[in-house]
C-alpha positions in Angstrom: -14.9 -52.0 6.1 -12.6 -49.8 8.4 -10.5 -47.5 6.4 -6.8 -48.5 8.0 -4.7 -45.0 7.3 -1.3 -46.8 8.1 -1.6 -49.9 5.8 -2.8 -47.3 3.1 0.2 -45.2 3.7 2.5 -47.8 3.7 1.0 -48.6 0.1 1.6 -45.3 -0.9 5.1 -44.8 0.3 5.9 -48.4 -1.6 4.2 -46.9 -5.0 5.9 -43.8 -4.8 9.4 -45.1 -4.2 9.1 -47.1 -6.9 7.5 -44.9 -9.4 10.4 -41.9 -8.0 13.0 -45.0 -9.2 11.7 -44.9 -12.8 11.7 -41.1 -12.8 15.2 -41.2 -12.0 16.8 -43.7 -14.1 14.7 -42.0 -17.0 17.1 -38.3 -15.9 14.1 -36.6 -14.7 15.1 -33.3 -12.5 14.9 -33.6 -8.9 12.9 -30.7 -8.2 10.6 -31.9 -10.7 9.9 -35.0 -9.0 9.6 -33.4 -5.5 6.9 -31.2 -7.4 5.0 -34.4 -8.4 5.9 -36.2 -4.7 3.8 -33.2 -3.6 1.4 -33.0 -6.0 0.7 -36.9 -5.1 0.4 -36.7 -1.9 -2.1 -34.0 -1.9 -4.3 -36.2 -3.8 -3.5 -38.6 -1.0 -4.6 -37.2 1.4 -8.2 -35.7 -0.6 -8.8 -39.5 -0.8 -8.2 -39.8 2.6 -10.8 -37.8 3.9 -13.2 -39.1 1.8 -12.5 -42.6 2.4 -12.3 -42.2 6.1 -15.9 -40.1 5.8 -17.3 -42.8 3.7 -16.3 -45.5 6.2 -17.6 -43.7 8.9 -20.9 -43.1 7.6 -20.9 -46.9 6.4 -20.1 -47.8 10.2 -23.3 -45.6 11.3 -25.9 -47.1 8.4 -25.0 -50.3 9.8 -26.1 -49.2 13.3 -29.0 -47.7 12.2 -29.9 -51.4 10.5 -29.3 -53.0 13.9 -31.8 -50.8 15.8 -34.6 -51.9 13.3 -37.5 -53.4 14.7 -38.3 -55.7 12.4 -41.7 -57.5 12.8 -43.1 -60.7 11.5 -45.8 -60.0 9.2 -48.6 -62.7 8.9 -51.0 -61.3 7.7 -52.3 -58.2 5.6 -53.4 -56.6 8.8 -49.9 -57.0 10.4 -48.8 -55.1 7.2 -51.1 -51.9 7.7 -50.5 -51.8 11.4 -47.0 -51.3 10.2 -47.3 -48.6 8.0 -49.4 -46.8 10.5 
């Protein structure tokens, strides 16, 4: 599967608004929850690379799959031709 940044930001933004809410009505300190808006996105963005990496090297496996020969094998002859 194609890791879509935008949707995934979108997400984020939508998580963070609301957890910022809670913060608020509970009197946290502003500068406090900047520190943790920062803090979050950092990790954000770590995930990011990773799951952009991941989905490209997920993308080029399945390539490699399609390139396969793969042979009909009949009989135990056909088998040691293979390996050779």
């Amino acid at each position: 599967m194609v890791y879509n940044h935008g949707r995934e930001d979108r997400k984020w933004r939508i998580w963070k608004e609301a957890e910022e809410k809670i913060l608020r009505e509970c009197g946290v300190d502003e500068a406090v929850i900047e520190q943790i808006r920062t803090d979050d996105r950092a990790d954000f963005n770590f995930n990011r690379k990773f799951c952009r990496w991941t989905s490209d090297f997920g993308e080029y496996l399945e390539e490699m799959v399609g390139r396969e020969k793969q042979a009909e094998i009949r009989m135990v002859m056909d088998l040691l031709d293979e390996c050779l």
